[in-house]
N, C-alpha and C positions, 0 to 999 in steps of 0.2 A: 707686767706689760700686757696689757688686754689687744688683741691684735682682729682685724674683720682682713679676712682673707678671700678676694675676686678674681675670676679667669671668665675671661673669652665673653665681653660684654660686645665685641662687635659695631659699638657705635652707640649703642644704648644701655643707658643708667635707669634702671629700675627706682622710681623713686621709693619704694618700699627699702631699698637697701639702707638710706640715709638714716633711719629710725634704727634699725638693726645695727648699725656699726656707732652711734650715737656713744657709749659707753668705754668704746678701744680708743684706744691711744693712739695706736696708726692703722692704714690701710693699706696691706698690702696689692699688687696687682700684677697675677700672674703672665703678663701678657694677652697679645691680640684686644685689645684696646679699643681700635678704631677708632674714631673720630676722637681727636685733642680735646676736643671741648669736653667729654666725659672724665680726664683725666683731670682738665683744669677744673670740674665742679666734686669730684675726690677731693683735691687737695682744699675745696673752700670747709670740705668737713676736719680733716685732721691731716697730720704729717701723711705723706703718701712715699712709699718705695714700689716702685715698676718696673719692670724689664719689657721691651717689646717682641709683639709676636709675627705670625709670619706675615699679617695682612695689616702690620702696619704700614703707616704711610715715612715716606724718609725724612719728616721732620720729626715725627714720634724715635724712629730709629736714631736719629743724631741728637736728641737727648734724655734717651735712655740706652743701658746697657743689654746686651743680650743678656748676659750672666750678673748675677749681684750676690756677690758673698759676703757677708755680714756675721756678726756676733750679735747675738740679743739676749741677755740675759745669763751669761756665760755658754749659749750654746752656739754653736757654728749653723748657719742657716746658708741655702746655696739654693735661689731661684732662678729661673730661665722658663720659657714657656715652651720648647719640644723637647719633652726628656723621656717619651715611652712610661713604663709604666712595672713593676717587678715580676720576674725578674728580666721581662723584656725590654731592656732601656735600649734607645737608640744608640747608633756605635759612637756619635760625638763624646754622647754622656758614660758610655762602658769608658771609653780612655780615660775620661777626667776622674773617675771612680778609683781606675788603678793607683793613681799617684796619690788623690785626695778625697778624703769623705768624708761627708757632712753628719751634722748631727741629726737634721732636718734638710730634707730636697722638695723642693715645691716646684711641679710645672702645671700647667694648662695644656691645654690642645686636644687634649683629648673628649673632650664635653665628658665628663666620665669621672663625675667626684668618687674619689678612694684615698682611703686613709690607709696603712698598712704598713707593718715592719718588715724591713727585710733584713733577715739574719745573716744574706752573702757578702753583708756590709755591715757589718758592726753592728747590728739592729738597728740601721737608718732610718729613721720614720720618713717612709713616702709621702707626701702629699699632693693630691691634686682635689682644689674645691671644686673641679665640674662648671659648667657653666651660666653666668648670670644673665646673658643676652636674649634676644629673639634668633640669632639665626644659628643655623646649625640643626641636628638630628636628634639632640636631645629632647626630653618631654616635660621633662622640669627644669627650673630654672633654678638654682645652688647657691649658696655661698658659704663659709666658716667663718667660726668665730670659734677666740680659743684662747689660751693665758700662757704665759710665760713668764717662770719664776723663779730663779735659783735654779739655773739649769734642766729645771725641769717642764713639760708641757700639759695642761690639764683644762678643765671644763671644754672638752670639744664639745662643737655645737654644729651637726647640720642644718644648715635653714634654707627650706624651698621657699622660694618667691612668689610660686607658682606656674601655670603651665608656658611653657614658651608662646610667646606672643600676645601673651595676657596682661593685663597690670595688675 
């Protein structure tokens, strides 16, 4: 399962991305979204899974989920878009940590792509792909691309878009 992983496009689709995710099989979206229409021309490229973030609007909120937990490829995957960062996670995500852990966590929010294990968690693979949009503090623009196969995850791929506010 070849997967193109997005956060915090804000309103705007980089049309560079479309060429980059052209090969995955779905697209995931970290949250903060913005404008529907980004999410409706996602989905004309491949299957799309979203969770909303905090600057969506409440029709993005009523149909998608905060949190989306999913199995893909025998692995347990748990996204949402404010989850801090290791071993600093926000205290919603320390709770849900204690009960339950994922194989993979993926959030956004932070414009701040990082890939990282964390060992206080079974070696969780953190992920946050950083952000693809124009707005925000970031100075490049992110996204991942990455495989899942037999429980296992391989060819990460960071890809800059280029500078924020740039095409």
């Amino acid at each position: 399962m070849k997967i193109g992983l997005i956060s915090d496009t804000h309103s705007f689709l980089d049309p560079k991305v479309e060429s980059y995710f052209k090969e995955c099989d779905e697209i995931w979206h970290a949250g903060d979204i913005g404008e529907p229409s980004v999410l409706k021309e996602l989905k004309k490229q491949k299957p799309v899974r979203a969770v909303f973030g905090n600057i969506d609007s409440l029709e993005l909120q009523h149909q998608l989920p905060e949190d989306d937990w999913f199995m893909c490829e025998g692995l347990q995957i748990w996204m949402t878009h404010i989850g801090g960062a290791p071993p600093n996670y926000n205290p919603r995500i320390k709770k849900v940590l204690k009960e339950k852990v994922p194989d993979i966590f993926i959030c956004g929010h932070s414009h701040i792509l990082r890939i990282k294990r964390d060992p206080a968690y079974n070696n969780m693979l953190y992920i946050n792909p950083g952000a693809a949009g124009n707005h925000g503090f970031h100075a490049i623009k992110t996204i991942l691309r990455f495989e899942i196969k037999k429980a296992s995850i391989s060819n990460m791929e960071a890809i800059e878009l280029g500078k924020r506010g740039a095409l």
